[in-house]
LOZATOR-955010 format. One record per atom (N, C-alpha, C, O): x, y, z; residue in three letters. Coordinates in Angstrom, 1 decimal. Layout:
// residues N
X / Y / Z / residuo
X / Y / Z / ala .
...
END
This chain:
// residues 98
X / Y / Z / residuo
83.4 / 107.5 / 88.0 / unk .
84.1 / 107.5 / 89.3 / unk .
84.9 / 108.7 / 89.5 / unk .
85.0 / 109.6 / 88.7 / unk .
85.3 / 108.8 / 90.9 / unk .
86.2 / 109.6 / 91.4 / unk .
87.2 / 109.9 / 92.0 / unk .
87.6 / 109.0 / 92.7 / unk .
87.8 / 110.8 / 91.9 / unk .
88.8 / 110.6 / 93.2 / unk .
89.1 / 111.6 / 94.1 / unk .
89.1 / 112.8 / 93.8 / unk .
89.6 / 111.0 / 95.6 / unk .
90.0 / 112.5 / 96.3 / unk .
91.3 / 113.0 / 96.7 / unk .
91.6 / 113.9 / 97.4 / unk .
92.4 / 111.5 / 95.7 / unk .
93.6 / 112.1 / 96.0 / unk .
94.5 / 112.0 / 94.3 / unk .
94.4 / 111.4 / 93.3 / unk .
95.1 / 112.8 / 94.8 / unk .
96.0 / 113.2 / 93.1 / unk .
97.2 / 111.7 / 92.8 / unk .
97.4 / 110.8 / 93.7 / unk .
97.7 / 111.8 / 91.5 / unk .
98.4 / 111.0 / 91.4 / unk .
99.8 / 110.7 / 91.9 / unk .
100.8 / 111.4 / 91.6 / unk .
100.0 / 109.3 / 93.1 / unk .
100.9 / 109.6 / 93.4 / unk .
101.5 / 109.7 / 94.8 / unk .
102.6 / 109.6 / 95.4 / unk .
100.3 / 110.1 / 95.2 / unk .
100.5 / 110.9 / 97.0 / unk .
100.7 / 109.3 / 97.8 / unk .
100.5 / 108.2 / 97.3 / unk .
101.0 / 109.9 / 99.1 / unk .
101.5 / 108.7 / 99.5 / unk .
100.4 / 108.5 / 100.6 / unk .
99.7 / 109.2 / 101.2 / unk .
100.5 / 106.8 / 100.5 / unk .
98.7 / 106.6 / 101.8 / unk .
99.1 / 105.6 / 102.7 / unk .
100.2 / 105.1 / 102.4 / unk .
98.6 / 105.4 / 103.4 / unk .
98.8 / 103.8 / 104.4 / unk .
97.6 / 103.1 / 104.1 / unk .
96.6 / 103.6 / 103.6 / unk .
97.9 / 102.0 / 104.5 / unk .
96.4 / 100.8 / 104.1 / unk .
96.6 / 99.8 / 104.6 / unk .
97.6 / 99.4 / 105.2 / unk .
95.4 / 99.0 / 104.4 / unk .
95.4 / 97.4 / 105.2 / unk .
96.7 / 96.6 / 104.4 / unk .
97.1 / 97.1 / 103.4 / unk .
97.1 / 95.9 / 104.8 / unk .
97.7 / 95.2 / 103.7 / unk .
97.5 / 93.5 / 104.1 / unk .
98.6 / 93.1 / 104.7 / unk .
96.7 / 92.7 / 103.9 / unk .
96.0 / 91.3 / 104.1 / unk .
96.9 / 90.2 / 104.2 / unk .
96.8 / 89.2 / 104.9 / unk .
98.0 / 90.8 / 103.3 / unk .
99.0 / 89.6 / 102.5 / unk .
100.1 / 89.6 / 103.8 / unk .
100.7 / 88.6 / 104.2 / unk .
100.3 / 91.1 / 104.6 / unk .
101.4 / 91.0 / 105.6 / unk .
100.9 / 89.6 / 106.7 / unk .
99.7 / 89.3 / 106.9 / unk .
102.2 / 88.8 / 107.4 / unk .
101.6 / 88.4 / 108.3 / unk .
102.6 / 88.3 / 109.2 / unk .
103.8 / 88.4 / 108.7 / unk .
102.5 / 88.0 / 110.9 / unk .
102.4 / 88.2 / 112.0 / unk .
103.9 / 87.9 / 112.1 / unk .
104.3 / 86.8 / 111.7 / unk .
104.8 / 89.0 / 112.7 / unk .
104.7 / 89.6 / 113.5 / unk .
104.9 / 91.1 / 112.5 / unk .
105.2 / 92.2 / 112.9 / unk .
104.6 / 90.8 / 111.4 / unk .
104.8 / 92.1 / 110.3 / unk .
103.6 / 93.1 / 110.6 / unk .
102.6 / 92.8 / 111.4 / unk .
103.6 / 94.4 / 110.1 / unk .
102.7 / 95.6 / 110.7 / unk .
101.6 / 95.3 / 109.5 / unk .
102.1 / 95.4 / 108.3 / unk .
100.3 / 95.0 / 109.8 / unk .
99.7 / 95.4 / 108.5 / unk .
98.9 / 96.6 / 107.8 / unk .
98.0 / 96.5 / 106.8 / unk .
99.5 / 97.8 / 108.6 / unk .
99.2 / 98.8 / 107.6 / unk .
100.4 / 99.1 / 107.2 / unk .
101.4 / 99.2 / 108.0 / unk .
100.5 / 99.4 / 105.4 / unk .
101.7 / 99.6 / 105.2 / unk .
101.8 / 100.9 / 104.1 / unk .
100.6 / 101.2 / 103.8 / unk .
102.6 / 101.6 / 103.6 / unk .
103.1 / 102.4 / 103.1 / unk .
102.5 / 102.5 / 101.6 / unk .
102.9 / 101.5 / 101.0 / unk .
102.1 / 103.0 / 101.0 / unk .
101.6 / 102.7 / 99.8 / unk .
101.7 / 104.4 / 98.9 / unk .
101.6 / 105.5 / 99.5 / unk .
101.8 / 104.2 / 97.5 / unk .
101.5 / 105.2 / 96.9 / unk .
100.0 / 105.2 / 95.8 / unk .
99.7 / 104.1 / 95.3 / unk .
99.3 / 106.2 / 95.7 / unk .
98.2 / 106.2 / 95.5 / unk .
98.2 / 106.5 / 93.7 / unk .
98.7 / 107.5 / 93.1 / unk .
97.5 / 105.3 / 93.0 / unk .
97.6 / 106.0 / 91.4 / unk .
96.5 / 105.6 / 90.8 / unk .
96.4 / 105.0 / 89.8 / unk .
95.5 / 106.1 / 91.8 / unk .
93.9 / 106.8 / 90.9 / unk .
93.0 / 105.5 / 90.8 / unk .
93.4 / 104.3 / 91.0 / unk .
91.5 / 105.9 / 90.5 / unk .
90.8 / 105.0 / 91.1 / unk .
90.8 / 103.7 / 90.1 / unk .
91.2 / 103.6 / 89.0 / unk .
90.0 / 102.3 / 91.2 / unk .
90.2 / 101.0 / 90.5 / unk .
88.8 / 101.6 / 89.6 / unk .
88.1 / 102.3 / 90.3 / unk .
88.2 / 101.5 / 88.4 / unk .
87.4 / 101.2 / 87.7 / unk .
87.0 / 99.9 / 87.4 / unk .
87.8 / 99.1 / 86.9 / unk .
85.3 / 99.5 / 88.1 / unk .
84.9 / 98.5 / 88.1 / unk .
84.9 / 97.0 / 89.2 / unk .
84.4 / 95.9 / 89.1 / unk .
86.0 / 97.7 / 90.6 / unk .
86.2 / 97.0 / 91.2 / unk .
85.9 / 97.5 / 92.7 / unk .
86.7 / 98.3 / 93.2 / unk .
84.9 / 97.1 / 93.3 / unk .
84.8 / 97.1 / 94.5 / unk .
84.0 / 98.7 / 95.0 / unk .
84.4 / 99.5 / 94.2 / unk .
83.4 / 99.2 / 95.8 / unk .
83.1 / 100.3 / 96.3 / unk .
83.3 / 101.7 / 95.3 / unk .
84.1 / 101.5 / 94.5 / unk .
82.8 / 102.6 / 95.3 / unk .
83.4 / 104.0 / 94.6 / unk .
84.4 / 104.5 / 95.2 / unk .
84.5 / 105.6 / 94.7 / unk .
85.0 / 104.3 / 95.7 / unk .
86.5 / 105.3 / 96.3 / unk .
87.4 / 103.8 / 96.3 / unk .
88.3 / 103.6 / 97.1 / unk .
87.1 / 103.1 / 95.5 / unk .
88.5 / 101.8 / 95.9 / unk .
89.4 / 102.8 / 94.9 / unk .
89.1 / 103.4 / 93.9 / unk .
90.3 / 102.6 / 95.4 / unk .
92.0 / 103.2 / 94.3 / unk .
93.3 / 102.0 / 93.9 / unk .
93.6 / 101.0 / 94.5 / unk .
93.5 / 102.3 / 93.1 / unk .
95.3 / 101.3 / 93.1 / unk .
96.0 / 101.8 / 94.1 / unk .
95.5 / 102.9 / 94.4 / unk .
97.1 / 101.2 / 94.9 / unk .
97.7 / 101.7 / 95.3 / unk .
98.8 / 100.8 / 95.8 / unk .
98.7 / 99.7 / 96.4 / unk .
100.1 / 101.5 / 95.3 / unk .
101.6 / 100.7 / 94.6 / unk .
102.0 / 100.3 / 96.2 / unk .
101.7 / 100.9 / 97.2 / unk .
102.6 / 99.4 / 96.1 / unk .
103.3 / 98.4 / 97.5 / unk .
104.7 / 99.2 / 97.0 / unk .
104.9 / 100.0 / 96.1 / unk .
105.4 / 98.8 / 97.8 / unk .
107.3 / 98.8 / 97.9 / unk .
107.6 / 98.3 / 96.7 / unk .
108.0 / 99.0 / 95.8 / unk .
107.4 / 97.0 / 96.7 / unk .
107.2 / 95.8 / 95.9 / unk .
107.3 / 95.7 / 94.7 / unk .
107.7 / 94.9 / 93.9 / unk .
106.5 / 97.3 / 94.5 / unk .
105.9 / 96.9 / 92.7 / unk .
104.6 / 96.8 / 92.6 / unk .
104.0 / 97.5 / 91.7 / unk .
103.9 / 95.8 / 93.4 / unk .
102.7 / 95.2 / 93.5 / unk .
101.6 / 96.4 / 93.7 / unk .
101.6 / 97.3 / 94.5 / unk .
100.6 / 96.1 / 92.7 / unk .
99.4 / 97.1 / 92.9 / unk .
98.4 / 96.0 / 93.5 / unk .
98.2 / 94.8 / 93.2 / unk .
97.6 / 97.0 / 94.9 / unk .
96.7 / 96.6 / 95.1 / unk .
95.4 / 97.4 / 95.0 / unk .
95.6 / 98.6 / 94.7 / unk .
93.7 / 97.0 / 95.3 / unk .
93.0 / 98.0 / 94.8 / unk .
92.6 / 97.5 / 96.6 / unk .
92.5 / 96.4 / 97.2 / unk .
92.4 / 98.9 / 97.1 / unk .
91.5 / 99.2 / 98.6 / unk .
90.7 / 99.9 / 98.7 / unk .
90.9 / 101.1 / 98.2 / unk .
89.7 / 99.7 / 99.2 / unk .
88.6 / 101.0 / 99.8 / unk .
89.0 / 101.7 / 100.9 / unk .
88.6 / 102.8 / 101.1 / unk .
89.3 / 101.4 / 101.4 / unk .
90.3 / 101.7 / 102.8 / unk .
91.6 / 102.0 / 102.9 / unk .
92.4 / 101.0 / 103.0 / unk .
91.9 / 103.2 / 103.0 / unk .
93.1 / 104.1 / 102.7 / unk .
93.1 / 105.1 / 103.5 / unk .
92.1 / 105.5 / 104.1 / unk .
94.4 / 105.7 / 103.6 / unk .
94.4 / 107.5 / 104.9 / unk .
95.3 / 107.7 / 104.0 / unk .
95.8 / 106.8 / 103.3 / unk .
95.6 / 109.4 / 103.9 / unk .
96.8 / 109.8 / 103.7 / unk .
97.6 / 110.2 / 104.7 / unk .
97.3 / 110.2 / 105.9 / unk .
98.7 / 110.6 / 104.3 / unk .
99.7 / 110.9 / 105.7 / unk .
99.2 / 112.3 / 106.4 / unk .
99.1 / 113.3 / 105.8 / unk .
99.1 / 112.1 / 107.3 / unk .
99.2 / 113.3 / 108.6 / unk .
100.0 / 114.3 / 108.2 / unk .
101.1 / 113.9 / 107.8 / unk .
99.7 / 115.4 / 108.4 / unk .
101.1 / 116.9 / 108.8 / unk .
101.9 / 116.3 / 109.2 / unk .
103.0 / 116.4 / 108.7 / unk .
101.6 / 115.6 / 110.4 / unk .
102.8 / 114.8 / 111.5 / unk .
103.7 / 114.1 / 110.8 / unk .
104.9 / 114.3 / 111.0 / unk .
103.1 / 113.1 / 109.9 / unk .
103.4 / 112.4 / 109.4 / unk .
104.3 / 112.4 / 108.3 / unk .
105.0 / 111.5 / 107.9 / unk .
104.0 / 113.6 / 107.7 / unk .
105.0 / 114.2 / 106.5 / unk .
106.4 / 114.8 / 107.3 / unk .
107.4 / 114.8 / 106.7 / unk .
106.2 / 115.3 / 108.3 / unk .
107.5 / 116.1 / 108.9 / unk .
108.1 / 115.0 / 109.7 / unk .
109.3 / 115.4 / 109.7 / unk .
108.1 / 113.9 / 110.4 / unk .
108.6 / 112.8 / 111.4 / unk .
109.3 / 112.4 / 110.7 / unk .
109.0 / 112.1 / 109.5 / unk .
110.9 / 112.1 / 111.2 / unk .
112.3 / 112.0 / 110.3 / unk .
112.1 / 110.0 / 110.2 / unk .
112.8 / 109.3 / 109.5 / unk .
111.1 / 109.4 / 110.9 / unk .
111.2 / 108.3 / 110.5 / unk .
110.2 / 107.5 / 109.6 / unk .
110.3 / 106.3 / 109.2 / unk .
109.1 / 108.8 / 109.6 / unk .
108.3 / 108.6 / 108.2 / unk .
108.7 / 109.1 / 107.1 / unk .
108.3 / 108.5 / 106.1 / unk .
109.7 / 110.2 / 106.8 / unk .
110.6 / 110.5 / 105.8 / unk .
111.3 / 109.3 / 105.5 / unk .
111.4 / 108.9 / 104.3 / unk .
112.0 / 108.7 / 106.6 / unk .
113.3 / 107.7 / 106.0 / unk .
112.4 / 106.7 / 105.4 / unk .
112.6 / 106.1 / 104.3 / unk .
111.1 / 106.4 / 106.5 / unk .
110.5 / 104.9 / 105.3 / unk .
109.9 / 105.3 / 104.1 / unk .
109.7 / 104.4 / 103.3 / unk .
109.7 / 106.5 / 103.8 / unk .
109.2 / 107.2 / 102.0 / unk .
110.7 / 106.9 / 101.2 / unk .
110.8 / 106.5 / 100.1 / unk .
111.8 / 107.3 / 102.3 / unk .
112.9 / 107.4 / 101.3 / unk .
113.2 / 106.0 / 100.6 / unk .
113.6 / 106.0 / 99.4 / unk .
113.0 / 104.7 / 101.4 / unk .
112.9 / 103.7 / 101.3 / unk .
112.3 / 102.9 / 100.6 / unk .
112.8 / 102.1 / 99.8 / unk .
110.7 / 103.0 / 100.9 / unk .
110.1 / 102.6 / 99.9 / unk .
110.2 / 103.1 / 98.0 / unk .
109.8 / 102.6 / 96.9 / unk .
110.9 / 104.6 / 98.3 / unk .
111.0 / 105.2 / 96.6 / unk .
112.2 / 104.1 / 96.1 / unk .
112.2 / 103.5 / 95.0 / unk .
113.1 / 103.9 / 97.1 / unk .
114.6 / 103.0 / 96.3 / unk .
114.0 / 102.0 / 96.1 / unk .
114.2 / 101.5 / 95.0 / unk .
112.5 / 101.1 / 97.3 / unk .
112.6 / 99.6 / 96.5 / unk .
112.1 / 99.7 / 95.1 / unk .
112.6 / 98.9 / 94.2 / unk .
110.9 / 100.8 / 94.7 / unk .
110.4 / 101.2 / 94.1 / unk .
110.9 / 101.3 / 92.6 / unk .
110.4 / 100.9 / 91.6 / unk .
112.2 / 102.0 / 92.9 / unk .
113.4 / 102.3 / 91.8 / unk .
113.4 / 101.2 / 91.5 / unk .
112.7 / 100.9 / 90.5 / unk .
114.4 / 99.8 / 92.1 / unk .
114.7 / 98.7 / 92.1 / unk .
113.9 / 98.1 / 91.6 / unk .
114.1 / 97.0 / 91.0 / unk .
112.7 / 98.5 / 91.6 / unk .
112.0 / 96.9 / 91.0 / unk .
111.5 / 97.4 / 89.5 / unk .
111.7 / 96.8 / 88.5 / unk .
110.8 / 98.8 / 89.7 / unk .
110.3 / 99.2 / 88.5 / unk .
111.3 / 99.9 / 87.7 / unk .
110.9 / 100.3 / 86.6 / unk .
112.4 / 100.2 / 88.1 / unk .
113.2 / 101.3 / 86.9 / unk .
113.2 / 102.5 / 87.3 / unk .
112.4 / 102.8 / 88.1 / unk .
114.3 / 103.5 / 86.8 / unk .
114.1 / 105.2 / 87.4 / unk .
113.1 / 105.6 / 87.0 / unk .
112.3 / 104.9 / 86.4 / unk .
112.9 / 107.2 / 87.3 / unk .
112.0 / 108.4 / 86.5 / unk .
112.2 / 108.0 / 85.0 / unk .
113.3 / 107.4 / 84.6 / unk .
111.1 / 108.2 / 84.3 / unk .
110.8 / 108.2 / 83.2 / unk .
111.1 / 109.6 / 82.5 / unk .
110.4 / 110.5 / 82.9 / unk .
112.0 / 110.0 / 81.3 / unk .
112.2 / 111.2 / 80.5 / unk .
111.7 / 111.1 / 79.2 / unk .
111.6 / 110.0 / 78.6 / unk .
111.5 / 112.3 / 78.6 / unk .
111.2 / 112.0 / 77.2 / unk .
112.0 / 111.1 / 76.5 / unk .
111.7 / 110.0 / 76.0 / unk .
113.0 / 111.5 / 76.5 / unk .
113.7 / 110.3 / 75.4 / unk .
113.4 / 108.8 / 75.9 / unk .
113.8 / 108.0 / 75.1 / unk .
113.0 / 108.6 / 76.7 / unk .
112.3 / 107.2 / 76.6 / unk .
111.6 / 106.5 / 75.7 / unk .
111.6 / 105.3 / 75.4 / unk .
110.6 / 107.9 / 75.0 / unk .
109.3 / 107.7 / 74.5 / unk .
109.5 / 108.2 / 73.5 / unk .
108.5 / 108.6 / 73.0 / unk .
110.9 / 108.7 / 72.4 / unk .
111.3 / 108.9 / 71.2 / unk .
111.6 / 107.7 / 70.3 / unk .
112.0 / 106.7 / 70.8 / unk .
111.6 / 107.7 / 69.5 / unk .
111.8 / 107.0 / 68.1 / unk .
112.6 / 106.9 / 68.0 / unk .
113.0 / 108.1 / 68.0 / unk .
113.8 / 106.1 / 67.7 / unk .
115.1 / 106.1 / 67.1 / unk .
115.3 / 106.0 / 65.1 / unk .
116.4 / 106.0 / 64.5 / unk .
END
Protein backbone atom coordinates (compact mmCIF):
# COMPACT_ATOMS: atom_id res chain seq x y z
CA UNK A 1 0.00 0.00 0.00
CA UNK A 2 0.38 3.60 -0.04
CA UNK A 3 0.04 6.78 0.86
CA UNK A 4 -0.48 10.42 -0.22
CA UNK A 5 -0.47 12.11 2.94
CA UNK A 6 2.39 12.33 5.63
CA UNK A 7 1.98 11.50 9.23
CA UNK A 8 -0.24 13.53 11.02
CA UNK A 9 -1.65 16.25 8.57
CA UNK A 10 -4.87 17.27 9.28
CA UNK A 11 -8.14 15.99 6.87
CA UNK A 12 -11.97 16.25 7.12
CA UNK A 13 -14.06 13.15 6.54
CA UNK A 14 -17.43 11.50 6.63
CA UNK A 15 -18.07 10.76 10.03
CA UNK A 16 -21.27 8.10 10.13
CA UNK A 17 -21.40 7.93 13.94
CA UNK A 18 -22.22 12.01 14.00
CA UNK A 19 -26.01 12.48 14.07
CA UNK A 20 -28.51 15.25 13.27
CA UNK A 21 -28.33 18.19 13.93
CA UNK A 22 -24.37 17.53 14.30
CA UNK A 23 -22.07 18.31 10.97
CA UNK A 24 -20.94 15.12 9.55
CA UNK A 25 -17.79 15.99 8.11
CA UNK A 26 -15.52 16.29 10.79
CA UNK A 27 -11.96 17.26 11.60
CA UNK A 28 -9.62 14.44 11.67
CA UNK A 29 -5.82 13.85 11.86
CA UNK A 30 -4.32 11.55 9.28
CA UNK A 31 -1.86 8.47 10.65
CA UNK A 32 -1.11 6.37 7.52
CA UNK A 33 -2.67 3.80 5.75
CA UNK A 34 -5.38 1.07 7.12
CA UNK A 35 -3.45 -2.27 5.97
CA UNK A 36 -5.91 -4.88 4.88
CA UNK A 37 -8.97 -2.92 5.24
CA UNK A 38 -11.13 -1.64 2.67
CA UNK A 39 -9.95 0.14 -0.76
CA UNK A 40 -6.14 1.17 -1.29
CA UNK A 41 -6.12 4.68 -0.06
CA UNK A 42 -8.35 3.85 3.13
CA UNK A 43 -6.09 5.59 6.05
CA UNK A 44 -6.57 5.83 10.07
CA UNK A 45 -7.60 8.82 10.87
CA UNK A 46 -7.69 10.15 14.74
CA UNK A 47 -11.32 11.83 15.83
CA UNK A 48 -11.05 14.60 18.74
CA UNK A 49 -12.01 11.83 20.74
CA UNK A 50 -9.14 9.61 20.60
CA UNK A 51 -11.13 7.30 18.36
CA UNK A 52 -9.40 5.97 15.10
CA UNK A 53 -11.40 5.54 12.30
CA UNK A 54 -10.35 3.85 8.81
CA UNK A 55 -11.91 5.97 5.53
CA UNK A 56 -11.50 5.93 1.92
CA UNK A 57 -12.85 9.20 1.72
CA UNK A 58 -10.88 11.96 3.06
CA UNK A 59 -9.74 15.85 1.77
CA UNK A 60 -7.02 17.74 3.27
CA UNK A 61 -7.38 21.26 4.34
CA UNK A 62 -7.48 24.00 1.69
CA UNK A 63 -4.88 27.04 1.64
CA UNK A 64 -8.07 28.68 2.79
CA UNK A 65 -8.52 26.43 5.10
CA UNK A 66 -5.26 26.50 6.85
CA UNK A 67 -5.24 30.47 7.15
CA UNK A 68 -9.27 30.99 8.32
CA UNK A 69 -9.00 32.06 12.15
CA UNK A 70 -11.94 29.68 12.65
CA UNK A 71 -10.40 26.69 11.18
CA UNK A 72 -7.25 27.47 13.25
CA UNK A 73 -9.43 27.76 16.48
CA UNK A 74 -11.20 24.26 15.71
CA UNK A 75 -7.33 22.61 15.05
CA UNK A 76 -6.60 24.42 18.26
CA UNK A 77 -9.32 22.55 19.84
CA UNK A 78 -9.37 19.47 18.61
CA UNK A 79 -5.19 19.22 19.58
CA UNK A 80 -6.52 20.09 23.58
CA UNK A 81 -9.26 17.28 23.26
CA UNK A 82 -6.65 15.28 21.88
CA UNK A 83 -4.15 16.17 24.72
CA UNK A 84 -7.04 15.32 27.21
CA UNK A 85 -7.76 12.06 26.18
CA UNK A 86 -4.48 10.64 24.96
CA UNK A 87 -1.73 12.45 27.07
CA UNK A 88 0.95 15.24 25.96
CA UNK A 89 3.91 15.11 23.33
CA UNK A 90 5.82 12.21 23.86
CA UNK A 91 9.93 12.84 24.84
CA UNK A 92 12.63 10.59 25.11
CA UNK A 93 12.62 10.10 28.58
CA UNK A 94 9.48 8.49 28.27
CA UNK A 95 11.07 5.62 26.54
CA UNK A 96 14.26 5.39 28.96
CA UNK A 97 14.85 2.78 31.47
CA UNK A 98 14.98 3.60 34.97
Amino acid sequence: QFSELGWYEWVYFWDTAVTYPGDKVVLGRHLGPSMNVGPALTAKLLKANGQVMHRSSYQTLTPDDVRDPTEIKKREVFDQCVQEKCGGTAVASNFESN
